[in-house]
N, C-alpha and C positions, 0 to 999 in steps of 0.2 A: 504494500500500500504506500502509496505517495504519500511525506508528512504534511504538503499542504493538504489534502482528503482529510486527515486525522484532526488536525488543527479544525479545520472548518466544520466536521460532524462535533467536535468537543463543545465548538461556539456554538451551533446549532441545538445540540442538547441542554446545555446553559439555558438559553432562550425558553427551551420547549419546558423545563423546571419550574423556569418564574410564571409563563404560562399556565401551567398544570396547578400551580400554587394558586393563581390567581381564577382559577376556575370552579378550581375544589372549593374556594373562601368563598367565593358567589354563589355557587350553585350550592353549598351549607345553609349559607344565610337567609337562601329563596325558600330551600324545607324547612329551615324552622320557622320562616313567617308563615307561611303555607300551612304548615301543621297548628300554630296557635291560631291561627284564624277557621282551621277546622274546627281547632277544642271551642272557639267560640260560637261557632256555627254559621262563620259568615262563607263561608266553601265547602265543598263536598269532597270528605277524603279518599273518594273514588274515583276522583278527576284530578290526576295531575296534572297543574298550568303548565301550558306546552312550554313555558317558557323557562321553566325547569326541567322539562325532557332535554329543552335546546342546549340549555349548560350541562347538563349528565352525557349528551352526545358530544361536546366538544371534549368534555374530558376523558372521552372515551378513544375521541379522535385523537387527540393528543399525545395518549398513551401508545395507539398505534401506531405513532411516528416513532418515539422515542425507542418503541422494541423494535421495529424494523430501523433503527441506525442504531440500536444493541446487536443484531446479528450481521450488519455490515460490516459494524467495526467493531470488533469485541474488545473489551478489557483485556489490557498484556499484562 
């Protein structure tokens, strides 16, 4: 492997961390508004706001980046 490739998937993965950090913190913070406005009965906890599906897919998405440049570039 080229050390520029390795260099640049390390930057890449850095990125993808602060990301995944800042996704997981949002998409946290939306279920637990979510859920106490269920305990109060102002939503229905059989409907999750797509808008928290859309942060549970980015963090999903994110994580699929981050293992597929885990198996391109493995830890030495």
């Amino acid at each position: 492997m080229h050390t520029n490739d390795v260099a640049q998937a390390q930057l890449f993965e850095a990125i993808l961390l602060v990301e995944m950090a800042e996704a997981n913190y949002l998409a946290d913070s939306a279920e637990q508004r979510w859920l106490k406005r269920c305990e109060r009965g102002f939503d229905d906890g059989h409907r999750v706001p797509e808008a928290l599906v859309r942060l549970r897919g980015r963090v999903a998405e994110i994580q699929k980046l981050l293992d597929a440049l885990a198996a391109r570039f493995p830890q030495q």
